[in-house]
N, CA, C and O atoms as a Maestro MAE file, in Angstrom:
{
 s_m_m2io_version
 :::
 2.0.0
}

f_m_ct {
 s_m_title
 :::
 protein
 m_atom[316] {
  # First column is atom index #
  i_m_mmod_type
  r_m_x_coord
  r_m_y_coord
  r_m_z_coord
  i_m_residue_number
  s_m_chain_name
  s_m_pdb_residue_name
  s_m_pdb_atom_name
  i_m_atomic_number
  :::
  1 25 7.086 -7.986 1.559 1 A "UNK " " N  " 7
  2 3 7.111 -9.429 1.733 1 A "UNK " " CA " 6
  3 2 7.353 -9.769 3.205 1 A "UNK " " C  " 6
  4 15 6.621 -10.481 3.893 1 A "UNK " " O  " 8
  5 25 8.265 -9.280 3.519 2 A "UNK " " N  " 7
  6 3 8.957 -9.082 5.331 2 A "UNK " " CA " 6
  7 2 7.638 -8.928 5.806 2 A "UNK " " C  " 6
  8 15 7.048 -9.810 6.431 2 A "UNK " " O  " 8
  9 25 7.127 -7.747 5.502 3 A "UNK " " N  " 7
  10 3 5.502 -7.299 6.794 3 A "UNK " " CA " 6
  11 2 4.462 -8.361 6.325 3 A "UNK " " C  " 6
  12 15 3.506 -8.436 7.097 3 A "UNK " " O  " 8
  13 25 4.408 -9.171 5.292 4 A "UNK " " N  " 7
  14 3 3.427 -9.808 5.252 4 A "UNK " " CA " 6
  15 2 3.181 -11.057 6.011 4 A "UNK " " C  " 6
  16 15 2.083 -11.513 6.328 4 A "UNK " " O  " 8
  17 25 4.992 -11.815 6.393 5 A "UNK " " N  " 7
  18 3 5.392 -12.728 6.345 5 A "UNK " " CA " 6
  19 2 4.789 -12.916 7.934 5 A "UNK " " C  " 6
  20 15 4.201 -13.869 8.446 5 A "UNK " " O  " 8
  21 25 5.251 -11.400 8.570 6 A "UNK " " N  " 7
  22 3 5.155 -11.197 9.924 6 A "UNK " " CA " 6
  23 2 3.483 -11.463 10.101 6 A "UNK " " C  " 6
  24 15 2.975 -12.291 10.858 6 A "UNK " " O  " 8
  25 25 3.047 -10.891 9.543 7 A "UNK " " N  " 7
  26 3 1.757 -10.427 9.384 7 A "UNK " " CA " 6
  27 2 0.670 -11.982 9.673 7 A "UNK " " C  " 6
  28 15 -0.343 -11.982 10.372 7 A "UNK " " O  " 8
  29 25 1.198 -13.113 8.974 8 A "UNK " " N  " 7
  30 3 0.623 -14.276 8.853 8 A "UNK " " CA " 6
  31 2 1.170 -14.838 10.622 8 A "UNK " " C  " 6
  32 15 0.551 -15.046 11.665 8 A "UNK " " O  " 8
  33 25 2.236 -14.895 10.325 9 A "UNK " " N  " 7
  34 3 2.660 -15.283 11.674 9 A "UNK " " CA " 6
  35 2 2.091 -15.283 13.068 9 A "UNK " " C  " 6
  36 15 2.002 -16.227 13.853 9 A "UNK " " O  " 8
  37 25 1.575 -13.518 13.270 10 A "UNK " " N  " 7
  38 3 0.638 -13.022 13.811 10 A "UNK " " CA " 6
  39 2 -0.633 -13.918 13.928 10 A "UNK " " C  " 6
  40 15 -1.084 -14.494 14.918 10 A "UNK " " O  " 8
  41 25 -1.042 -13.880 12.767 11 A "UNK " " N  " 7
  42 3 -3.050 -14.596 12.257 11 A "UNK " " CA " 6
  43 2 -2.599 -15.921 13.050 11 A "UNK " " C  " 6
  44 15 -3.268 -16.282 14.018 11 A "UNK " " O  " 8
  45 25 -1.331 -16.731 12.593 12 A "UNK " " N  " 7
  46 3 -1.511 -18.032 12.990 12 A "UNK " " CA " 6
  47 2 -1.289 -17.848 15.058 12 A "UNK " " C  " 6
  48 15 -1.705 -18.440 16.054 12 A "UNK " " O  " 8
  49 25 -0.864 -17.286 14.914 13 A "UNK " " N  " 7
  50 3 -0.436 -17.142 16.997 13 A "UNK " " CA " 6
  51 2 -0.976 -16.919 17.501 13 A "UNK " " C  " 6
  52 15 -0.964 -17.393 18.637 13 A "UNK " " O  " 8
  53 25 -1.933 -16.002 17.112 14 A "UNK " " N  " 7
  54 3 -3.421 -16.044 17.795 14 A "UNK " " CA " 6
  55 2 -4.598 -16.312 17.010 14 A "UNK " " C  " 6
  56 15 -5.639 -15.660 17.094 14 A "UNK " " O  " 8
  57 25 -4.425 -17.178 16.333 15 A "UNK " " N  " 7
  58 3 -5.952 -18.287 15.864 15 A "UNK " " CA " 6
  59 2 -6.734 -17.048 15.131 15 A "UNK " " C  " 6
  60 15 -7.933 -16.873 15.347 15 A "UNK " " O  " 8
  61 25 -6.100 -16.327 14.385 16 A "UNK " " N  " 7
  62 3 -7.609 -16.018 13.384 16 A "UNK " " CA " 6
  63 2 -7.710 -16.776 12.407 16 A "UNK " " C  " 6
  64 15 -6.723 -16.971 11.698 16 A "UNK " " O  " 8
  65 25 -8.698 -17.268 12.188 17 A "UNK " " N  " 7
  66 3 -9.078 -17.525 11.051 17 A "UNK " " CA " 6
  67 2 -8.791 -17.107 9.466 17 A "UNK " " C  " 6
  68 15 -9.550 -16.171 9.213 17 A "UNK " " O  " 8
  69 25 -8.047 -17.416 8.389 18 A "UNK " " N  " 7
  70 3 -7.261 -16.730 7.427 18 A "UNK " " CA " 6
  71 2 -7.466 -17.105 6.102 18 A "UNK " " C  " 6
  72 15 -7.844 -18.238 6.402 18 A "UNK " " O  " 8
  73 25 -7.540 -17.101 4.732 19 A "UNK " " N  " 7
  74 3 -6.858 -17.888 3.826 19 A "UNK " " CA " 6
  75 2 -5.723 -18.005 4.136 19 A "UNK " " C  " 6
  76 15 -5.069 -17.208 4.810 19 A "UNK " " O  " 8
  77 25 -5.262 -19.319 3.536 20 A "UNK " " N  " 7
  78 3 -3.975 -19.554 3.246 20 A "UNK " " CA " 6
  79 2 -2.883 -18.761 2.561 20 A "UNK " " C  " 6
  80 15 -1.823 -18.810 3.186 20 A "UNK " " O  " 8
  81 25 -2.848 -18.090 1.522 21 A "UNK " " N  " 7
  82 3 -2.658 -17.229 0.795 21 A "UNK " " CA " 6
  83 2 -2.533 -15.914 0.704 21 A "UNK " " C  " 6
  84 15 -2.047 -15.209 -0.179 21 A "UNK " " O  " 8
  85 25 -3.109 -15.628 1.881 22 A "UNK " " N  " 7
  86 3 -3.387 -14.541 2.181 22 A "UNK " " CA " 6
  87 2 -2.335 -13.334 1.730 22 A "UNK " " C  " 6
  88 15 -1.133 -13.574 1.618 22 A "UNK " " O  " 8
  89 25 -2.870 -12.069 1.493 23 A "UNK " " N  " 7
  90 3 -1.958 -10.714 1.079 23 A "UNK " " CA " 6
  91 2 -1.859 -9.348 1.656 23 A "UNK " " C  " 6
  92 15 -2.597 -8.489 1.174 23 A "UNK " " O  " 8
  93 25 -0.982 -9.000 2.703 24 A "UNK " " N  " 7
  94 3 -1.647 -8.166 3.595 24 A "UNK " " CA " 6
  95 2 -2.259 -6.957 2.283 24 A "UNK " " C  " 6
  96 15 -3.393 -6.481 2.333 24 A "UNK " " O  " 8
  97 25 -1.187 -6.603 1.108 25 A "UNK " " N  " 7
  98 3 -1.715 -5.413 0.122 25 A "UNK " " CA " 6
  99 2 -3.354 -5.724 -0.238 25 A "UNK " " C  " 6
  100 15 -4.218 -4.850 -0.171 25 A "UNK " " O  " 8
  101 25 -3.566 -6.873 -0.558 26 A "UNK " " N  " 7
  102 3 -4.671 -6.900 -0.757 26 A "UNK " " CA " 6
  103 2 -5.834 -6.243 0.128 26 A "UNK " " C  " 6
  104 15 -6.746 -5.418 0.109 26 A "UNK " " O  " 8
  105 25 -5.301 -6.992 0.755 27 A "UNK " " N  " 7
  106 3 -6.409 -6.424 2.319 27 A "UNK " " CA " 6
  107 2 -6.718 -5.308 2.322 27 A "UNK " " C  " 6
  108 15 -7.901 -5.016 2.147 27 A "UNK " " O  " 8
  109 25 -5.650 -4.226 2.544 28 A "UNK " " N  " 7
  110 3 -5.602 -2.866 2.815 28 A "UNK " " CA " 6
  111 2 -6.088 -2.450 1.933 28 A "UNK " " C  " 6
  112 15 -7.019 -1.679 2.169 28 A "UNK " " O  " 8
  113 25 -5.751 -2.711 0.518 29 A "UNK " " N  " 7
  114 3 -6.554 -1.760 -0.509 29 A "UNK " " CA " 6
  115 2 -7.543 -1.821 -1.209 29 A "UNK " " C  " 6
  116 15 -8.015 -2.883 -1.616 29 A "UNK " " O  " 8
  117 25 -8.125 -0.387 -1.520 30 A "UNK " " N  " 7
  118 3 -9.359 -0.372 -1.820 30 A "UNK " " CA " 6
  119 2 -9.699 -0.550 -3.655 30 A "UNK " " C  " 6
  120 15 -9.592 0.609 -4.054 30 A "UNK " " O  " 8
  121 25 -9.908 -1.088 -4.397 31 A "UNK " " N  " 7
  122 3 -9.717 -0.931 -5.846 31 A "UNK " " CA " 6
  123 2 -10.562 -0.147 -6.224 31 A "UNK " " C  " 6
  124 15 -10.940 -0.691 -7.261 31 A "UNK " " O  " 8
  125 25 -11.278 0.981 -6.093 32 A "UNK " " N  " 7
  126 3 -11.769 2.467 -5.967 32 A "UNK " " CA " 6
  127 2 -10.646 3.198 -6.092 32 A "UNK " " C  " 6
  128 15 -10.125 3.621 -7.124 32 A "UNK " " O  " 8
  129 25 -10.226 3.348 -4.703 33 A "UNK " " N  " 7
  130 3 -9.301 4.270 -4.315 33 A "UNK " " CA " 6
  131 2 -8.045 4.076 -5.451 33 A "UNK " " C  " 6
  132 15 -7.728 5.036 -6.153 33 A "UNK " " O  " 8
  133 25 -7.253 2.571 -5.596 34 A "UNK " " N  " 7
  134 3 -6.351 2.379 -6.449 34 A "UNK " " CA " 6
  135 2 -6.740 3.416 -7.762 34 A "UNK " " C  " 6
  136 15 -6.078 4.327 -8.260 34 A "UNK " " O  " 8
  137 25 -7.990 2.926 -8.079 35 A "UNK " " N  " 7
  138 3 -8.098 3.763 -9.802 35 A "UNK " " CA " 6
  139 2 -8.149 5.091 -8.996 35 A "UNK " " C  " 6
  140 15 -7.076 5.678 -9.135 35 A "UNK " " O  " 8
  141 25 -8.537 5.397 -8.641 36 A "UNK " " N  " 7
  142 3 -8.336 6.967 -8.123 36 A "UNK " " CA " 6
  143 2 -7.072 7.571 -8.226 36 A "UNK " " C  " 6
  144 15 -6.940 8.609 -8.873 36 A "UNK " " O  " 8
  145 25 -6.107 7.017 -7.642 37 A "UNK " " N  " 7
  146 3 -4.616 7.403 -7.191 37 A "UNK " " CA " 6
  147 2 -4.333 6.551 -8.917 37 A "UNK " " C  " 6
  148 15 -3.659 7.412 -9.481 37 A "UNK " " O  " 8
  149 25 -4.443 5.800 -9.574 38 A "UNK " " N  " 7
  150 3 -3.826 5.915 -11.125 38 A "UNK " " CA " 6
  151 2 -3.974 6.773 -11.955 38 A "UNK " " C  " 6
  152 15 -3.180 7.058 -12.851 38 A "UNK " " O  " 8
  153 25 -5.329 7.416 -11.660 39 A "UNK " " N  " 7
  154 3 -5.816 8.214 -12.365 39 A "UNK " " CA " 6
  155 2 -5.225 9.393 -11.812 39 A "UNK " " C  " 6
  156 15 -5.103 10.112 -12.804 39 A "UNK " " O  " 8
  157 25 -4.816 9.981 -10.901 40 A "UNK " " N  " 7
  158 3 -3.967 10.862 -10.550 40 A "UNK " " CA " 6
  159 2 -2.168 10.773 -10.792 40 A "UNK " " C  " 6
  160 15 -1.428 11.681 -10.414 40 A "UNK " " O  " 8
  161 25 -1.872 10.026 -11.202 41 A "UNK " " N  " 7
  162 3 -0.942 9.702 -12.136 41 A "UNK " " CA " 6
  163 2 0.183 8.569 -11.010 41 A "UNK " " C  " 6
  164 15 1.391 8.685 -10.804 41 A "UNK " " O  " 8
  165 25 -0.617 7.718 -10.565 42 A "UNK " " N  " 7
  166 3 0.287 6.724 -9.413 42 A "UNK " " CA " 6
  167 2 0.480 5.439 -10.420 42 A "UNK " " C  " 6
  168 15 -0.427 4.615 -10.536 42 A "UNK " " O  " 8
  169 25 1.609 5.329 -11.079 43 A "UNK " " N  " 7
  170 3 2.491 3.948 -11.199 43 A "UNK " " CA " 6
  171 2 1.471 3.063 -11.028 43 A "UNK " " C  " 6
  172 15 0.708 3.332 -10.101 43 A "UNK " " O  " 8
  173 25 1.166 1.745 -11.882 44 A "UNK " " N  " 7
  174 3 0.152 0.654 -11.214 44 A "UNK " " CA " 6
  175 2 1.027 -0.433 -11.055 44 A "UNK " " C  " 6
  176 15 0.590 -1.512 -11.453 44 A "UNK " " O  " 8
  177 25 2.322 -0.413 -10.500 45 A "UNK " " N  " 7
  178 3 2.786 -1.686 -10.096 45 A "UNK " " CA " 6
  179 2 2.711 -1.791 -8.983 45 A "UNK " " C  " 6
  180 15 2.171 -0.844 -8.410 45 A "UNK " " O  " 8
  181 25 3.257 -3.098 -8.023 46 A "UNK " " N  " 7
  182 3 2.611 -3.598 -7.022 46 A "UNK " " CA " 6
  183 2 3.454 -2.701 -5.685 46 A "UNK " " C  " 6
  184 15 3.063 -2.391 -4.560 46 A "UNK " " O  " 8
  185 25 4.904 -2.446 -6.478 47 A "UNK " " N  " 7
  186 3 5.434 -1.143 -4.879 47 A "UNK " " CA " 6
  187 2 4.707 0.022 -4.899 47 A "UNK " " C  " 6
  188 15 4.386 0.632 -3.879 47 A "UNK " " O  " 8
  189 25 4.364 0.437 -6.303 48 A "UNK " " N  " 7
  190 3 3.543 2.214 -5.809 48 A "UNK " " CA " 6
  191 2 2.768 1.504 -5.464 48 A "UNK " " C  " 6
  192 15 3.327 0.895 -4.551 48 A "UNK " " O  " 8
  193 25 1.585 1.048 -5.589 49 A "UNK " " N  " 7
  194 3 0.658 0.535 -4.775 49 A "UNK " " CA " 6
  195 2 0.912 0.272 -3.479 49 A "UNK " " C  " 6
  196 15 0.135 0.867 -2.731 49 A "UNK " " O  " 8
  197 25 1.572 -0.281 -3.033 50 A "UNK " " N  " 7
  198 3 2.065 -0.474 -1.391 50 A "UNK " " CA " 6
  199 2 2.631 0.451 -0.728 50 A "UNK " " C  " 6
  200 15 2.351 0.743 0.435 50 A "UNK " " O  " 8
  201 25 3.943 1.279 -1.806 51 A "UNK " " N  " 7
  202 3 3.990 2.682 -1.266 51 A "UNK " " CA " 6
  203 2 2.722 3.724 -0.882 51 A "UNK " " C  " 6
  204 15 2.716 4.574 0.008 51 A "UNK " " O  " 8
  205 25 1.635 3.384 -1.850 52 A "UNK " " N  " 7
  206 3 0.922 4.328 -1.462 52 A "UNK " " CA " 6
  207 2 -0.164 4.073 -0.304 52 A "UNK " " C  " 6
  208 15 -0.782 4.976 0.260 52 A "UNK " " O  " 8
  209 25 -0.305 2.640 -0.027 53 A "UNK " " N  " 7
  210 3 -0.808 2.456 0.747 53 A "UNK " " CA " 6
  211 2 -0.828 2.852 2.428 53 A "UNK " " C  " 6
  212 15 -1.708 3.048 3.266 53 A "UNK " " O  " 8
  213 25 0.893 2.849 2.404 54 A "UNK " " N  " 7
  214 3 1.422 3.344 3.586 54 A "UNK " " CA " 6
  215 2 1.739 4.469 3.873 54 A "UNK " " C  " 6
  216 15 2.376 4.707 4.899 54 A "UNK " " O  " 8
  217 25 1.300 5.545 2.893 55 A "UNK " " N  " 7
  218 3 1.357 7.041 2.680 55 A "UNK " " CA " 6
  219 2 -0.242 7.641 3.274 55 A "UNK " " C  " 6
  220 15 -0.395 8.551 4.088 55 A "UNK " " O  " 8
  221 25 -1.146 6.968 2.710 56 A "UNK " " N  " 7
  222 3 -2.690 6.914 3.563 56 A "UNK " " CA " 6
  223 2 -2.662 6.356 4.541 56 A "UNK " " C  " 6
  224 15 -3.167 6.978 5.477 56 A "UNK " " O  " 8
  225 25 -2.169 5.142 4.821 57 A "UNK " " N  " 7
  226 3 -2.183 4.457 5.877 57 A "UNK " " CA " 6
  227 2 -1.332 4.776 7.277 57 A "UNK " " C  " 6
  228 15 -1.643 4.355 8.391 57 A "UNK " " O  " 8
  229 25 -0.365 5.488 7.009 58 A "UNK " " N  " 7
  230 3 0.564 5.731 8.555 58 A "UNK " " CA " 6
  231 2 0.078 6.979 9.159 58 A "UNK " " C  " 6
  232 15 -0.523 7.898 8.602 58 A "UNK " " O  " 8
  233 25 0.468 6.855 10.505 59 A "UNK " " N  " 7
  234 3 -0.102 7.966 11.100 59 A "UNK " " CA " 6
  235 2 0.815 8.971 10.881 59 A "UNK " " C  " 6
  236 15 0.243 9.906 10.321 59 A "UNK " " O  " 8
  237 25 1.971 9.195 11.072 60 A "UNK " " N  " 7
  238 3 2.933 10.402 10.639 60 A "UNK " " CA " 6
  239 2 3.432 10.461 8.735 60 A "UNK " " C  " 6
  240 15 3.774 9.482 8.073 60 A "UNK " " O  " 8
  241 25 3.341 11.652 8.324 61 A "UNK " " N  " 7
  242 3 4.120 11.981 6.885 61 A "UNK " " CA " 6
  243 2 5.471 10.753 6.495 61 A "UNK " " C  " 6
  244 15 6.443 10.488 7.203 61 A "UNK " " O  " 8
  245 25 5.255 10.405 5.688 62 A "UNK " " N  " 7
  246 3 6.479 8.933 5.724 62 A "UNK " " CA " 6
  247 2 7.478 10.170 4.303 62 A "UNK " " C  " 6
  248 15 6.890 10.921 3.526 62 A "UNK " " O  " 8
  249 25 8.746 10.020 4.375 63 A "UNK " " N  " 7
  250 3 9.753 10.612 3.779 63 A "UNK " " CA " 6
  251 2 9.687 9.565 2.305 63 A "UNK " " C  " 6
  252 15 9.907 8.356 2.250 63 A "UNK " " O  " 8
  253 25 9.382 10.320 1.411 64 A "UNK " " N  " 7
  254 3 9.012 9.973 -0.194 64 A "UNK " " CA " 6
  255 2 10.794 10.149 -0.487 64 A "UNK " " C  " 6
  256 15 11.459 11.077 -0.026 64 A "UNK " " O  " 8
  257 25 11.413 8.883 -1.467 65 A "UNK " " N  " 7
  258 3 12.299 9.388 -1.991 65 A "UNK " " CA " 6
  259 2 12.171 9.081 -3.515 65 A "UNK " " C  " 6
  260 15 12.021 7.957 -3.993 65 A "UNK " " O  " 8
  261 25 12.242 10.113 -4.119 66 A "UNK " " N  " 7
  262 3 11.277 10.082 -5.025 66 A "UNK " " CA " 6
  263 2 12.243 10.609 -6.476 66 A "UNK " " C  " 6
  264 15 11.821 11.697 -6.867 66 A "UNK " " O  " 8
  265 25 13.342 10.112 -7.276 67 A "UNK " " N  " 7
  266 3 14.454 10.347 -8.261 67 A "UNK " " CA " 6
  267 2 13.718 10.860 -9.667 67 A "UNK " " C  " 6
  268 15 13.949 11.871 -10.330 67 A "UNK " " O  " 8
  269 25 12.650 9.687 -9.900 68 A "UNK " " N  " 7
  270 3 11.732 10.099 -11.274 68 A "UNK " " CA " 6
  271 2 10.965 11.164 -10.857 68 A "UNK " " C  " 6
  272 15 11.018 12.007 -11.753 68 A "UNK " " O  " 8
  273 25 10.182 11.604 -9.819 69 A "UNK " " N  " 7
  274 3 9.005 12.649 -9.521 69 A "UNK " " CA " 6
  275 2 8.131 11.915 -9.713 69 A "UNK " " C  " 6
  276 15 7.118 12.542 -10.023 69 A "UNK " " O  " 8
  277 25 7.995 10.911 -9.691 70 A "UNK " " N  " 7
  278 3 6.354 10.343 -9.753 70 A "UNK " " CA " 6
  279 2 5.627 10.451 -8.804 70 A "UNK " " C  " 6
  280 15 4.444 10.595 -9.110 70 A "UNK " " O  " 8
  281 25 5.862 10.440 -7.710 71 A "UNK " " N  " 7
  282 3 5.636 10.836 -6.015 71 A "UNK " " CA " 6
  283 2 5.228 12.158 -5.988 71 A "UNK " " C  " 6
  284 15 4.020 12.334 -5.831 71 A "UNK " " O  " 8
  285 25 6.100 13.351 -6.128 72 A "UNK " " N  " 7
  286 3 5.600 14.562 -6.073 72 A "UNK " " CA " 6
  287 2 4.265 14.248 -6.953 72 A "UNK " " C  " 6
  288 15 3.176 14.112 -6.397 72 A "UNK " " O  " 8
  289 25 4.427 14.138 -8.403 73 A "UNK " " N  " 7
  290 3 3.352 14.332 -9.443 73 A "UNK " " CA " 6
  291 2 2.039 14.179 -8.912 73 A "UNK " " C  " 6
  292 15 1.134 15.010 -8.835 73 A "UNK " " O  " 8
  293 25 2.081 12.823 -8.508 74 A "UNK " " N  " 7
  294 3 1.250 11.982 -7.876 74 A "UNK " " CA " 6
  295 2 0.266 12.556 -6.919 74 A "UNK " " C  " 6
  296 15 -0.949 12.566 -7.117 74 A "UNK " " O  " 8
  297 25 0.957 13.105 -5.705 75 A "UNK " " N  " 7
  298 3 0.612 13.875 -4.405 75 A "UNK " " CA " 6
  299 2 -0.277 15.218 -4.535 75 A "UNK " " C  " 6
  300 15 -1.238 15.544 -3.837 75 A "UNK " " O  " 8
  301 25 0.448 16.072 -5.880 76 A "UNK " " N  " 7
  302 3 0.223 17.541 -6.710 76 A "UNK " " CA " 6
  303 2 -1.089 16.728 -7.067 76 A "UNK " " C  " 6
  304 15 -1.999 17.181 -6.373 76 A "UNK " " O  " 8
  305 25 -1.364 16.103 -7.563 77 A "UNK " " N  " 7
  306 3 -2.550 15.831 -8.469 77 A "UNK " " CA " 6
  307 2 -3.920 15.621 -7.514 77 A "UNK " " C  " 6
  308 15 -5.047 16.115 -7.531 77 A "UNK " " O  " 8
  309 25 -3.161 14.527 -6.587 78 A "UNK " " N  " 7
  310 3 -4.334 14.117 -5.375 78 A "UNK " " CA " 6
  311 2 -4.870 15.165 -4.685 78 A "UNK " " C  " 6
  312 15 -6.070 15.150 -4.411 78 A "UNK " " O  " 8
  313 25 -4.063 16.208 -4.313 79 A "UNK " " N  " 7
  314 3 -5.074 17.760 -4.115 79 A "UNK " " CA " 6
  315 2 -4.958 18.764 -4.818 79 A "UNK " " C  " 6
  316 15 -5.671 19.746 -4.614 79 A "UNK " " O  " 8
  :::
 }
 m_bond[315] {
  # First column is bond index #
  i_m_from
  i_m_to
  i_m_order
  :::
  1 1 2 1
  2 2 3 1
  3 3 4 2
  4 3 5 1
  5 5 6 1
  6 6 7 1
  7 7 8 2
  8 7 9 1
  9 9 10 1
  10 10 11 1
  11 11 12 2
  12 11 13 1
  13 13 14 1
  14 14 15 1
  15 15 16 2
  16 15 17 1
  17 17 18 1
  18 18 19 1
  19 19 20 2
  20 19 21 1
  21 21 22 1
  22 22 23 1
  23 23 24 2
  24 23 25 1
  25 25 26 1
  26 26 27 1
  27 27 28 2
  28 27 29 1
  29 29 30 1
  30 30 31 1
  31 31 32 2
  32 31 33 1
  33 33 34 1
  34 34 35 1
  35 35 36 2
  36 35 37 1
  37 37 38 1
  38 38 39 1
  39 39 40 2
  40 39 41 1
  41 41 42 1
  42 42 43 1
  43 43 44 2
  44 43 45 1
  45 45 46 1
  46 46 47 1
  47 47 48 2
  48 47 49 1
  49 49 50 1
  50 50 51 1
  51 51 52 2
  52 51 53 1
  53 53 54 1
  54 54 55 1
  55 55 56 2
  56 55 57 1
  57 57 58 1
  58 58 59 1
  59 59 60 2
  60 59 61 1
  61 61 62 1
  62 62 63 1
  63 63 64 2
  64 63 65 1
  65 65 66 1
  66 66 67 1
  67 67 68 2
  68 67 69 1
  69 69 70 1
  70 70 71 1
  71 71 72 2
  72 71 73 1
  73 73 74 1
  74 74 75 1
  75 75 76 2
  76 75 77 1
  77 77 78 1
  78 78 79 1
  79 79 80 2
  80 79 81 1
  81 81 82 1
  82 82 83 1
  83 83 84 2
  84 83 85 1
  85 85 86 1
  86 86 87 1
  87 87 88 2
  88 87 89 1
  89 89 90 1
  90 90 91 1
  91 91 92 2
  92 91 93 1
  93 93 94 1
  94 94 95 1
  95 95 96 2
  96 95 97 1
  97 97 98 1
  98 98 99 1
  99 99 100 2
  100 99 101 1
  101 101 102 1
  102 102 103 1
  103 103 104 2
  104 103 105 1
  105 105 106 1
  106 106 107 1
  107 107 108 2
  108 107 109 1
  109 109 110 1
  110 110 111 1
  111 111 112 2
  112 111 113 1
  113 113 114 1
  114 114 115 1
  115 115 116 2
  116 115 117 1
  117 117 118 1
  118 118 119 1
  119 119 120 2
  120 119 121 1
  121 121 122 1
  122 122 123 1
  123 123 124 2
  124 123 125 1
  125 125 126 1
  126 126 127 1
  127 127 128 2
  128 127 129 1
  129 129 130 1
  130 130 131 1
  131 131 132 2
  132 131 133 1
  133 133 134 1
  134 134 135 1
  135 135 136 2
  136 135 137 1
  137 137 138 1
  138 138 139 1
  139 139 140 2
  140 139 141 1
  141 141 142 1
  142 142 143 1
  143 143 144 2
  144 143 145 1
  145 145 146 1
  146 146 147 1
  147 147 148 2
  148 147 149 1
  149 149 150 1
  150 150 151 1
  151 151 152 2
  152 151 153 1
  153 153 154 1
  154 154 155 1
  155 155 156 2
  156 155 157 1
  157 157 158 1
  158 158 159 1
  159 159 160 2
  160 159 161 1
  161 161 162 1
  162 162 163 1
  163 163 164 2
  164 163 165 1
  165 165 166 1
  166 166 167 1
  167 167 168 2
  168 167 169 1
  169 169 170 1
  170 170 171 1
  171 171 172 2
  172 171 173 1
  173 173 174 1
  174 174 175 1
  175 175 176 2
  176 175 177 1
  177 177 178 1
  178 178 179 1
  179 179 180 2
  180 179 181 1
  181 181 182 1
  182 182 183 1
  183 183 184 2
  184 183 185 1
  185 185 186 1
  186 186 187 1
  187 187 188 2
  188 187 189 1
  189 189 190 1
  190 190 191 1
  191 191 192 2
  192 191 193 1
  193 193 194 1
  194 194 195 1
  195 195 196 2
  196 195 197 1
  197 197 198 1
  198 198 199 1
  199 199 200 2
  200 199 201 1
  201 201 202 1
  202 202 203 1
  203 203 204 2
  204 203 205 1
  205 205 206 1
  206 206 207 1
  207 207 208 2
  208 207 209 1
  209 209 210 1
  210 210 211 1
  211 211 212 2
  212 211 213 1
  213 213 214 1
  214 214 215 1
  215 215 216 2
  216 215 217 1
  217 217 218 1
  218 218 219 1
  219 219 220 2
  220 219 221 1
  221 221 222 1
  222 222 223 1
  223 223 224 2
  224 223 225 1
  225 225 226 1
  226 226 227 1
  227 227 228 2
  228 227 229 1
  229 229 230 1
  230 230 231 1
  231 231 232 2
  232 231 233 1
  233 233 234 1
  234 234 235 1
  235 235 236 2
  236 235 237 1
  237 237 238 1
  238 238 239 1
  239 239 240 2
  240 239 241 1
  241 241 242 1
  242 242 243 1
  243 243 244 2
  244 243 245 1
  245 245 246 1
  246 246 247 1
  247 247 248 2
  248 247 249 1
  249 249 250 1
  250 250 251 1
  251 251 252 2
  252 251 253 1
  253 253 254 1
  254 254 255 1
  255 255 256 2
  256 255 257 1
  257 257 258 1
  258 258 259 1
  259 259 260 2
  260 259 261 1
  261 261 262 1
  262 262 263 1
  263 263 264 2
  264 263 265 1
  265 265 266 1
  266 266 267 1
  267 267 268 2
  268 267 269 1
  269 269 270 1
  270 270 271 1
  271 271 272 2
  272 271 273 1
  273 273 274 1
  274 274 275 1
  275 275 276 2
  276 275 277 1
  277 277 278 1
  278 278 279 1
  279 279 280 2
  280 279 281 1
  281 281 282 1
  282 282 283 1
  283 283 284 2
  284 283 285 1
  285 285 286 1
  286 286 287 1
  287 287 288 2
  288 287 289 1
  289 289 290 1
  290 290 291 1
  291 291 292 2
  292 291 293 1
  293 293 294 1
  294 294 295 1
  295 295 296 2
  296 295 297 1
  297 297 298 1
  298 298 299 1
  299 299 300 2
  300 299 301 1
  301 301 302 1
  302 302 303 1
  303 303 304 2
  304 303 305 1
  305 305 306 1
  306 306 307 1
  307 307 308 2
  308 307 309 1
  309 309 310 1
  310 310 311 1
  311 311 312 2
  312 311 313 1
  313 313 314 1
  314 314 315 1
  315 315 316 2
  :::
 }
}
């Protein structure tokens, strides 16, 4: 919510053009890829989804803390 909030802030300060509404998750993700990573056993609520977004998306390994294993599972499956 924080990065999105920033995120708009941004669009409006330098004049891009936006919906109103706008969602940075949306943006970023691909609904391909989503069923892909469900089908590899990723949670379909809206934090694994964003968690996972930023797991493809960052340039360095981001530290999973992960109590259920859904994360490991998840990762094991994707390769």
């Amino acid at each position: 919510k924080k990065l999105n909030d920033e995120w708009i802030k941004k669009l409006i300060e330098f004049k891009v053009p936006h919906t109103p509404d706008i969602d940075l998750p949306a943006v970023l993700k691909d609904p391909v890829k989503m069923r892909e990573w469900n089908l590899a056993g990723l949670p379909s609520d809206s934090l694994s989804e964003s968690n996972a977004i930023i797991v493809f998306k960052a340039r360095r390994w981001p530290l999973l803390i992960d109590p259920q294993g859904q994360a490991v599972k998840w990762i094991k499956n994707m390769y």
